[in-house]
C-alpha positions as CSV (number, residue, x, y, z in Angstrom):
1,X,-45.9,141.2,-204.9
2,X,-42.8,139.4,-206.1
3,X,-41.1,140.8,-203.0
4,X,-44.0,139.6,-201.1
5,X,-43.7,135.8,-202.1
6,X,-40.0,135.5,-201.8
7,X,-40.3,136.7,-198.2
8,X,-43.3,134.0,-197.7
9,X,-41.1,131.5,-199.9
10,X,-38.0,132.0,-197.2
11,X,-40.1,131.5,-193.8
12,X,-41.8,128.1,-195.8
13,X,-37.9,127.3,-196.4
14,X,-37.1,127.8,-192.8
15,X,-39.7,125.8,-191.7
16,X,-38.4,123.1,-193.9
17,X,-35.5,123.2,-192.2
18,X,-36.6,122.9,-188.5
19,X,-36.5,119.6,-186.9
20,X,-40.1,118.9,-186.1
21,X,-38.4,116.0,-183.3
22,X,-36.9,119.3,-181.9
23,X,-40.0,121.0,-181.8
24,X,-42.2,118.0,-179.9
25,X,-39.4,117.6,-177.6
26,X,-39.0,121.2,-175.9
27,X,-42.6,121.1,-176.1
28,X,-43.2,118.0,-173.9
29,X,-40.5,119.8,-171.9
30,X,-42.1,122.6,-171.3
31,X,-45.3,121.0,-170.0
32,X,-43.7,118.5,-168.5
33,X,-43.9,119.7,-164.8
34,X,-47.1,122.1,-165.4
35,X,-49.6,120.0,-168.0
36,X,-50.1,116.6,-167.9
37,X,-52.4,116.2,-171.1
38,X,-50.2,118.4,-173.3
39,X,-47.5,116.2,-171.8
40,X,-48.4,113.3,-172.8
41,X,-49.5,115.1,-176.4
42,X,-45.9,115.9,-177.4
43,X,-44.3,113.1,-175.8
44,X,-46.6,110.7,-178.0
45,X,-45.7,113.5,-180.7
46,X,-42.0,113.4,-180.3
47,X,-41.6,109.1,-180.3
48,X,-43.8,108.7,-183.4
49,X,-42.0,111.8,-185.2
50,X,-38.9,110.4,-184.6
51,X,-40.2,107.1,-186.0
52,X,-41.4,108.8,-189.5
53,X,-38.3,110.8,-189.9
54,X,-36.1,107.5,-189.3
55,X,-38.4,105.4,-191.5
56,X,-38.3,108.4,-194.5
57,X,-34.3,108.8,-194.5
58,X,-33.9,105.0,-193.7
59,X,-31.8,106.3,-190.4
60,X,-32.3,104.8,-187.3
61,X,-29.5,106.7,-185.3
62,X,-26.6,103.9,-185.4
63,X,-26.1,100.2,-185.0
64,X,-27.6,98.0,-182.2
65,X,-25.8,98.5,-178.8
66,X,-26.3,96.6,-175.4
67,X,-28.1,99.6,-174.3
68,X,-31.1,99.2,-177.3
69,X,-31.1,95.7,-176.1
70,X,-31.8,96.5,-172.1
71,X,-34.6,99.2,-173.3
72,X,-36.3,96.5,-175.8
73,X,-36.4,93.8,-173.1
74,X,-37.8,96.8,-170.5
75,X,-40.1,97.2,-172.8
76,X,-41.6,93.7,-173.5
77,X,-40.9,92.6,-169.5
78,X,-43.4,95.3,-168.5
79,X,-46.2,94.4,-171.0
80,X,-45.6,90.4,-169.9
81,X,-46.0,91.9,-166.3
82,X,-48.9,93.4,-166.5
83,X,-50.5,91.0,-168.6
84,X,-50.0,88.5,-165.7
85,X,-51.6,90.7,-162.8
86,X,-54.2,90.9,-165.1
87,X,-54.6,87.0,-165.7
88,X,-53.2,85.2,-162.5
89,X,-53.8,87.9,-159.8
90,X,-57.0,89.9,-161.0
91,X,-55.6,93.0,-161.1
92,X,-55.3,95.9,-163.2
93,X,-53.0,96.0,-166.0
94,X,-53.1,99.6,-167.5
95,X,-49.8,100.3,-164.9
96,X,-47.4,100.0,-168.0
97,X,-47.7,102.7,-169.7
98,X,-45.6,105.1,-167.3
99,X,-42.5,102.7,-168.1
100,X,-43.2,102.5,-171.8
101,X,-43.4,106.0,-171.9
102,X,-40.2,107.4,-170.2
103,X,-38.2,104.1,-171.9
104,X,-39.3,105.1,-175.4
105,X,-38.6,108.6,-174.6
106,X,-35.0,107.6,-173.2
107,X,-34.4,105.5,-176.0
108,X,-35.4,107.9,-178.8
109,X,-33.6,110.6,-177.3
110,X,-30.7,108.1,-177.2
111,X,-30.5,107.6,-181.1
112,X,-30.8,111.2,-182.1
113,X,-27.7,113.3,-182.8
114,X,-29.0,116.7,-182.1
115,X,-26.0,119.5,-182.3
116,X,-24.4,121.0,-179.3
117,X,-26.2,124.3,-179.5
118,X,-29.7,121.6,-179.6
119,X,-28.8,120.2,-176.8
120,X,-28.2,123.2,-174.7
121,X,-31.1,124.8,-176.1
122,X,-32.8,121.9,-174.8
123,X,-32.1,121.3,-171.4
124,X,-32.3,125.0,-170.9
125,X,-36.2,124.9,-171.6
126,X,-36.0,122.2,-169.5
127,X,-34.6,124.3,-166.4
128,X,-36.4,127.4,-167.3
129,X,-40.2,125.8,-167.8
130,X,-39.3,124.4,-164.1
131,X,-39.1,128.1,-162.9
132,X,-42.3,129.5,-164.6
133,X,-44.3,126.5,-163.1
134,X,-42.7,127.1,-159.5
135,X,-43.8,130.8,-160.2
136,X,-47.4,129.5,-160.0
137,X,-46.8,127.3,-157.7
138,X,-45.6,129.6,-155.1
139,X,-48.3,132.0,-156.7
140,X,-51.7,129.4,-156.2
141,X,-50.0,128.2,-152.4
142,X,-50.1,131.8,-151.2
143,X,-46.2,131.9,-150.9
144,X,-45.8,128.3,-150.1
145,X,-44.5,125.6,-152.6
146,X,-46.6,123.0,-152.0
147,X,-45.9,121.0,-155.7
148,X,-45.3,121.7,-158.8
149,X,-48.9,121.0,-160.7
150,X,-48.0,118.1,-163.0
151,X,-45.5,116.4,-160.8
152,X,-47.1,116.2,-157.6
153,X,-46.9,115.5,-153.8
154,X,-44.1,117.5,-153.0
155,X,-41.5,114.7,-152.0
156,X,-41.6,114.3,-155.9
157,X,-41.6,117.5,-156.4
158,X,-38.6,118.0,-154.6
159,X,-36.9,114.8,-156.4
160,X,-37.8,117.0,-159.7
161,X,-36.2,120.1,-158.4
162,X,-33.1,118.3,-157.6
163,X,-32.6,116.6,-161.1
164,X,-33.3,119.8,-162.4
165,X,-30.7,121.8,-160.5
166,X,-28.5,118.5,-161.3
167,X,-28.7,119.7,-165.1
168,X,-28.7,123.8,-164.6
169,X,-25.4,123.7,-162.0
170,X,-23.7,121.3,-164.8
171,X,-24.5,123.4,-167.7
172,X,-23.6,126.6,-166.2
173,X,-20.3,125.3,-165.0
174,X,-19.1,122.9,-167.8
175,X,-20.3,124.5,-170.7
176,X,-19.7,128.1,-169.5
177,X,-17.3,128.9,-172.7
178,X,-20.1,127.6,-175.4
179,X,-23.5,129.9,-173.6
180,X,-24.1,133.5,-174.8
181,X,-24.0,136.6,-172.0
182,X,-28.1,135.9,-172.1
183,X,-27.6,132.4,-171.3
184,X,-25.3,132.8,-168.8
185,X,-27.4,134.9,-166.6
186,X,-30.0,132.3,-167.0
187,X,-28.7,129.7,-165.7
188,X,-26.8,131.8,-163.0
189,X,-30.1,132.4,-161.6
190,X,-32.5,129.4,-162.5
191,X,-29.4,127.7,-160.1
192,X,-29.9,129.7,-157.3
193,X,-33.5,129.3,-157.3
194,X,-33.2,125.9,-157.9
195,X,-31.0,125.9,-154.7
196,X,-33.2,127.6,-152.5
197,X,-36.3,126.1,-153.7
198,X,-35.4,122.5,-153.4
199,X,-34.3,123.1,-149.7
200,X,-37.7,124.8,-149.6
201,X,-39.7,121.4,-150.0
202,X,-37.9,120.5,-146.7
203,X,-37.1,117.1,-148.2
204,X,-34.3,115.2,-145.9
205,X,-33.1,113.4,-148.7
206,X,-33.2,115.7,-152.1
207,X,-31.3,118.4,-149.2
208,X,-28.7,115.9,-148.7
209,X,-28.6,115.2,-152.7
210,X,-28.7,118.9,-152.9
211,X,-25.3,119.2,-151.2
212,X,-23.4,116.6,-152.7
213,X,-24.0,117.2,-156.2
214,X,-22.9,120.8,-155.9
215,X,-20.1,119.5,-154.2
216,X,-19.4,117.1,-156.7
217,X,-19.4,119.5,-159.8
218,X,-17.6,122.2,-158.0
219,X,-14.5,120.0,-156.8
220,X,-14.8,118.1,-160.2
221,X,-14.5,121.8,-161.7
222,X,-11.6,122.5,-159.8
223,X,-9.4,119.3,-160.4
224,X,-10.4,119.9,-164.3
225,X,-9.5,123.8,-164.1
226,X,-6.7,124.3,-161.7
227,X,-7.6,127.7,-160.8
228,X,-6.6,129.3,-157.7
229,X,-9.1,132.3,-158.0
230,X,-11.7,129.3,-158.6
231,X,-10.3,127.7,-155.6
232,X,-10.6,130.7,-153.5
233,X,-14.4,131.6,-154.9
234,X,-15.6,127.9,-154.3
235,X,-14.1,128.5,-150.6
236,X,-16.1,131.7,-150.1
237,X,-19.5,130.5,-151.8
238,X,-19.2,126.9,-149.1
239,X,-18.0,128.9,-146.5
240,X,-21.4,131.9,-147.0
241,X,-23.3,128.4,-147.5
242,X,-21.9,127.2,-143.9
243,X,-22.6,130.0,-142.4
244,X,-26.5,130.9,-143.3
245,X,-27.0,127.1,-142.1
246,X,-25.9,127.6,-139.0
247,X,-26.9,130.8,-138.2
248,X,-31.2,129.9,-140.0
249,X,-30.7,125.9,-140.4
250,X,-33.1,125.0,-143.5
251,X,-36.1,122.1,-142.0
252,X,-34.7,119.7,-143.9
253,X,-31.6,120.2,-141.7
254,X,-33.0,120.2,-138.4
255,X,-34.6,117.1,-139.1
256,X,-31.9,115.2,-140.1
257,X,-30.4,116.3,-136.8
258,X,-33.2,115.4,-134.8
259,X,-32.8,112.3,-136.1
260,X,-30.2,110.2,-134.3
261,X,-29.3,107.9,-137.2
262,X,-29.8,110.2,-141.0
263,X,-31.5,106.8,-142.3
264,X,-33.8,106.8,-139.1
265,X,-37.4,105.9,-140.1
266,X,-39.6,103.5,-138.7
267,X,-42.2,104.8,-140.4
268,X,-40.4,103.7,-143.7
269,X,-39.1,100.7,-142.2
270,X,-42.3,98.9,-141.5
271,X,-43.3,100.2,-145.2
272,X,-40.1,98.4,-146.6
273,X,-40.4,95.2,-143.8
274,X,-43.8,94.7,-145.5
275,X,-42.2,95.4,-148.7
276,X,-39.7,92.6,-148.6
277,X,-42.1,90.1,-148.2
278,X,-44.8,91.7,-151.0
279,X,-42.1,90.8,-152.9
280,X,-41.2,87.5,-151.4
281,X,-44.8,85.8,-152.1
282,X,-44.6,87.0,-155.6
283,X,-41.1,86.7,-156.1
284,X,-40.7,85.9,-160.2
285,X,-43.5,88.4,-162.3
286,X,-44.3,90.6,-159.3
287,X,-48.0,91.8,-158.9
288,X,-47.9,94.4,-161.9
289,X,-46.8,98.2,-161.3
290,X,-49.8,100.7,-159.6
291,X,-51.1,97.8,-158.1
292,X,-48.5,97.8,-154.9
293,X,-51.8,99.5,-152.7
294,X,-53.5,96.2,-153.7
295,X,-51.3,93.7,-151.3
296,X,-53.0,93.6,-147.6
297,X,-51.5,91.8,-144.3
298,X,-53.1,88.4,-145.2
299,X,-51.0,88.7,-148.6
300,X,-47.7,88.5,-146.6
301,X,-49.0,86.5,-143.8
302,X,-48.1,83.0,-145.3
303,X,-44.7,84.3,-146.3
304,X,-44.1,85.9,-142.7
305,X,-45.3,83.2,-141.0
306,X,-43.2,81.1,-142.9
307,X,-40.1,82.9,-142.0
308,X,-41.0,84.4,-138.7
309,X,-43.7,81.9,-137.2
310,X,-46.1,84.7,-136.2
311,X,-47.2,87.9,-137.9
312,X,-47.1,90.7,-136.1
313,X,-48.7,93.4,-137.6
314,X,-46.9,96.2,-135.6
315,X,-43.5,95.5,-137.9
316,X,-45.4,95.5,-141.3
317,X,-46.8,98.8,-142.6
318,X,-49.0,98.6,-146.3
319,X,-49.5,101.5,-148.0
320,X,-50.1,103.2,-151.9
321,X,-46.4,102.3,-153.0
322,X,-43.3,101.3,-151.6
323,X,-41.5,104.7,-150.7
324,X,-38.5,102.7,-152.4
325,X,-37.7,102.4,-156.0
326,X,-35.9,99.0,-155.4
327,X,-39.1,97.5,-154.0
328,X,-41.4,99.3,-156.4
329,X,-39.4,97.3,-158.8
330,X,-39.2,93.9,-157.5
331,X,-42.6,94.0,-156.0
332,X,-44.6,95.1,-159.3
333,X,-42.1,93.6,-161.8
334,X,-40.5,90.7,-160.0
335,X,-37.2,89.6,-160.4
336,X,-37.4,89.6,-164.2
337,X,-38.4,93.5,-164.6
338,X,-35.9,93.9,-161.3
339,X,-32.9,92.6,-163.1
340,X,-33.4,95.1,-166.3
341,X,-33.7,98.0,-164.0
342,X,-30.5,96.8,-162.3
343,X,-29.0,95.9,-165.2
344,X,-29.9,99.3,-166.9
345,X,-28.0,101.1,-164.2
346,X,-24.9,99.1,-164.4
347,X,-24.5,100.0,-167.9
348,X,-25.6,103.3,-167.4
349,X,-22.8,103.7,-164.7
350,X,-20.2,101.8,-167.5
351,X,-21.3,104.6,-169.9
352,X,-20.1,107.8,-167.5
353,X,-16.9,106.0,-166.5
354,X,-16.2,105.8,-170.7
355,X,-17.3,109.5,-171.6
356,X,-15.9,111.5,-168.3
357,X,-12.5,110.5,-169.5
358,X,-12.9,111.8,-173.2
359,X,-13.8,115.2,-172.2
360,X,-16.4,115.6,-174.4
361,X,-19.6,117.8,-173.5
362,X,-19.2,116.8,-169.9
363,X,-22.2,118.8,-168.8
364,X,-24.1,116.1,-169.9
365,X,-22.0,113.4,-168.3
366,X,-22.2,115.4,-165.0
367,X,-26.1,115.8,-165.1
368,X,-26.2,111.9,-165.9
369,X,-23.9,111.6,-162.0
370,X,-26.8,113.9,-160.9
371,X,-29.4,111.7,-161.8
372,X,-28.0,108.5,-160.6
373,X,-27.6,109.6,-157.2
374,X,-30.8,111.0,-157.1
375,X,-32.7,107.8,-158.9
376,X,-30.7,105.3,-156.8
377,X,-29.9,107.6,-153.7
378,X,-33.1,109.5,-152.6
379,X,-34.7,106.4,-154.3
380,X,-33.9,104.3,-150.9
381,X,-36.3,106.4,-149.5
382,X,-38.7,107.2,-152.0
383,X,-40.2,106.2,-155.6
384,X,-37.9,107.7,-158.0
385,X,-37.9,107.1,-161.8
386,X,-41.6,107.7,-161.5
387,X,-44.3,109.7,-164.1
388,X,-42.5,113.4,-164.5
389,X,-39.2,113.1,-163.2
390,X,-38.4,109.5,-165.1
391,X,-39.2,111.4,-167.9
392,X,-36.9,114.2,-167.2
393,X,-34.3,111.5,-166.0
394,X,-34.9,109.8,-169.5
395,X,-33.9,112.8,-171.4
396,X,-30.5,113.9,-169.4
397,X,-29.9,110.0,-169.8
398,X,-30.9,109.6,-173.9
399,X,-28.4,112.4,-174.3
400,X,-25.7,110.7,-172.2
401,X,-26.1,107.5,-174.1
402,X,-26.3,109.7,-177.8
403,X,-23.2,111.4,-176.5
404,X,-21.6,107.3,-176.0
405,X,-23.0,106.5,-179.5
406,X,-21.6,109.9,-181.3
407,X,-18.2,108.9,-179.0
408,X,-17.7,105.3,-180.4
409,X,-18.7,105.9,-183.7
410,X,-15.7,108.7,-184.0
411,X,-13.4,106.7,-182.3
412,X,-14.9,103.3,-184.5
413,X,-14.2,106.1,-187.9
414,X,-10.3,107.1,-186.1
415,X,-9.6,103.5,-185.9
């Protein structure tokens, strides 16, 4: 009996001891591309845990940076937004809560100093759920991916996969020394599906993201290493890459040689000629965010008129959204959501140049490159920082900025 309680006594201890904001997190990770309920469950789950924990041990995870600063401002911009499509345009309102969401997530992640074997843990569930859920996937499309379930149409899908493979390829290579034998051949392989499967949503643009990101971590690899047996094993891996190209060229890759400019696409071009002057008749507070499939031709007519003397309907194209985070931005936000977002990057981009020269858990840093260019590359041509993947561009990016805050605070202490 007495056996019997200690043994109960030491699991209630261990339980103690687990951080419930560790719990909610892997468990909005692992739904995140599959469930969209239980998604939005333990992501409400992991912000308001966070908020008890810090209230009870009167820690808020560090002083006030520029960074808290953009994400309260994000925060407040998009509720003033919406409640002015809702007042001066007539238009729904309830278009915030994707941007509160993936900000708070972002910015909780951002002010908790999780250890290194956490944060591998982490994004590890992260790469791993994304291989069950393509599982089914290819499973309920008969051998075909046609989207991952939570994430959707399968240009977003592949914008996921990429930011994704973004994290796995940078794990696998830059914390190589620090994973178990078990690990290891994870991510070994959750990369090479990732590889193939991204190429298999025959996206132009997460293809072409595809290829320099793992060309980017491999030469940054080498210039950090100095290896010639690395050398030599990159060559061979590009050069078997090469070849299988050439000899069975992936979709993605035929199109963007069927295309005689890579950024050729008038579809797109009408979308963001129409765009431009969405934006242009509501230039300030925008016309709230999931209400871009509200604004018709006779919108833009007064501003294209204005500028153009006719409208000519051939050169304009509406549609559900923008196909361009840019515009998503300064159409539904305006300039003053617009210049958050822009700012937000800038600093974002100030935060990599700091940390990739101290060296320290750079497979975070190099996942934060990956989801730059994907955000502000593919996002020429496409909605990016949108529903799932903002959220999983949120959480590489909270840990890049918790890795900045844990950084100056040592150096601030060395001082």
């Amino acid at each position: 009996m007495k056996k019997t309680f200690k043994m109960v006594n030491k699991e209630i201890n261990k339980l103690a001891r687990v951080d419930i904001r560790f719990i909610f997190l892997i468990g909005l990770l692992i739904f995140l591309p599959a469930l969209e309920t239980l998604k939005n469950i333990f992501a409400f789950l992991f912000v308001m845990s966070w908020v008890v924990i810090a209230k009870k041990n009167n820690d808020w995870g560090g002083k006030w940076l520029i960074v808290d600063s953009i994400f309260l401002l994000w925060i407040l911009a998009d509720i003033f937004v919406s409640i002015n499509a809702i007042i001066t345009h007539q238009l729904p309102g309830e278009g915030f809560r994707d941007i509160i969401r993936f900000v708070l997530i972002g910015w909780v992640l951002s002010r908790i100093n999780f250890s290194k074997e956490r944060l591998t843990q982490s994004a590890l569930v992260a790469v791993v759920a994304v291989i069950v859920t393509l599982i089914y996937s290819y499973y309920s499309g008969h051998g075909d991916l046609k989207e991952l379930h939570s994430v959707g149409h399968i240009n977003h899908t592949a914008i996921y996969l990429v930011i994704t493979y973004a994290i796995s390829l940078a794990l696998l290579l830059f914390n190589f020394n620090n994973l178990n034998s078990y690990q290891k051949i994870t991510l070994i392989v959750t990369t090479i599906v990732l590889f193939i499967t991204t190429i298999d949503t025959h996206s132009r643009a997460a293809f072409g993201l595809l290829i320099i990101i793992t060309l980017l971590d491999f030469i940054y690899l080498l210039i950090r290493v100095k290896k010639l047996s690395l050398f030599f094993g990159f060559l061979v891996v590009v050069t078997y890459i090469v070849i299988s190209f050439m000899q069975n060229p992936p979709i993605a890759l035929q199109k963007i040689q069927a295309k005689e400019h890579i950024l050729d696409d008038s579809g797109r071009d009408k979308i963001r000629e129409f765009s431009y002057y969405a934006f242009k008749t509501n230039p300030l507070l925008g016309v709230g965010f999931k209400n871009y499939g509200q604004i018709t031709m006779e919108d833009i007519r007064d501003a294209v008129v204005k500028d153009k003397g006719v409208l000519d309907g051939k050169l304009y194209l509406p549609g559900s959204h923008a196909h361009n985070v840019y515009y998503t931005y300064l159409v539904s936000g305006g300039l003053l959501i617009f210049s958050i977002f822009a700012w937000f990057w800038f600093y974002i981009a100030w935060v990599i140049i700091k940390l990739i020269t101290r060296r320290e858990n750079e497979w975070i840093v190099l996942s934060g490159i990956g989801v730059v260019l994907v955000d502000l590359g593919i996002g020429w041509v496409n909605t990016t920082l949108h529903h799932e993947h903002a959220v999983l561009s949120m959480f590489v990016l909270g840990l890049l900025i918790a890795q900045f805050r844990k950084s100056e605070l040592i150096k601030e202490l060395a001082g």
